[in-house]
C-alpha positions in Angstrom: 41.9 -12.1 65.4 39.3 -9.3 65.1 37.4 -8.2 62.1 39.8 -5.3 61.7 43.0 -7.3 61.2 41.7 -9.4 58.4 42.9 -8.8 55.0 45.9 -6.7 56.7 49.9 -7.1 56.6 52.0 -5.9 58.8 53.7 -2.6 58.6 57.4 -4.1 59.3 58.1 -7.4 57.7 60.5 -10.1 59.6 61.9 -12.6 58.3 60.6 -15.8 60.6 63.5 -18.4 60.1 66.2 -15.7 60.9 64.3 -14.9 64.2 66.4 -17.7 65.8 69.3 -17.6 64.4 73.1 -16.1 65.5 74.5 -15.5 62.4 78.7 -15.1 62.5 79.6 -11.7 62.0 83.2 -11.2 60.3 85.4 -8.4 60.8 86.1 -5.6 57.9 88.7 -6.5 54.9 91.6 -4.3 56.7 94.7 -6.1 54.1 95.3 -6.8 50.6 94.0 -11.1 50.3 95.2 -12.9 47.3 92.7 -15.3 46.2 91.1 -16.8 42.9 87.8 -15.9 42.9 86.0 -12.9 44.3 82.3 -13.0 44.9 80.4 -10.0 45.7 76.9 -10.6 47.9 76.7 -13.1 50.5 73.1 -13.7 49.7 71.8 -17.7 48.8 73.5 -17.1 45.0 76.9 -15.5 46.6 77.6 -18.5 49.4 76.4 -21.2 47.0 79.0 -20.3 44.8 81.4 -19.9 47.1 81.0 -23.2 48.5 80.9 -25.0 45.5 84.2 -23.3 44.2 86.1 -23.9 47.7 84.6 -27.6 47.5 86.5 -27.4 43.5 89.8 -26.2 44.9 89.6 -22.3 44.5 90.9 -20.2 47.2 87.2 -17.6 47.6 86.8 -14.7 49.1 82.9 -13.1 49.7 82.4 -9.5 50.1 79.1 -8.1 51.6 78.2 -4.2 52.2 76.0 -5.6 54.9 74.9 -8.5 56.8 75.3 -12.1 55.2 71.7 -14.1 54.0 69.8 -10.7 54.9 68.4 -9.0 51.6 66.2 -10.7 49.2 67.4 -14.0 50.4 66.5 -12.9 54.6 62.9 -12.5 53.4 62.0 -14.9 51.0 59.8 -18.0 52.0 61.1 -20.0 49.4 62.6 -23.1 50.2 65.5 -24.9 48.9 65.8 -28.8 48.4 67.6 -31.2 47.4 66.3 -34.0 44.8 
């Protein structure tokens, strides 16, 4: 590292962890779907809840504008455990 790339961040962030990773792609809602819950945002909140309603019975459907996990909760560095 020289002296001139101390103290500097990068001009594009990237997200480490989703480096590696093939995330599904799904195709556009193209019918009418009949379910109980609706969740918009497949970031950490959105699929959490969704799983935890599907795992309670509901039938769950999770719209995203864009790609799933890739906002806020692409580029965070927290981490998430269990205790």
């Amino acid at each position: 590292m020289t002296n001139n790339a101390i103290g500097k961040l990068p001009q594009h962030t990237e997200s480490y962890w989703r480096t590696d990773i093939d995330f599904p792609k799904f195709p556009s809602l193209e019918a009418n779907l009949e379910v109980d819950v609706v969740i918009v945002g497949a970031g950490i909140t959105g699929i959490t809840y969704a799983y935890l309603l599907v795992n309670a019975g509901l039938k769950v459907a999770v719209i995203e504008e864009g790609n799933m996990l890739n906002g806020t909760t692409g580029n965070t560095t927290a981490n998430i455990t269990a205790k």
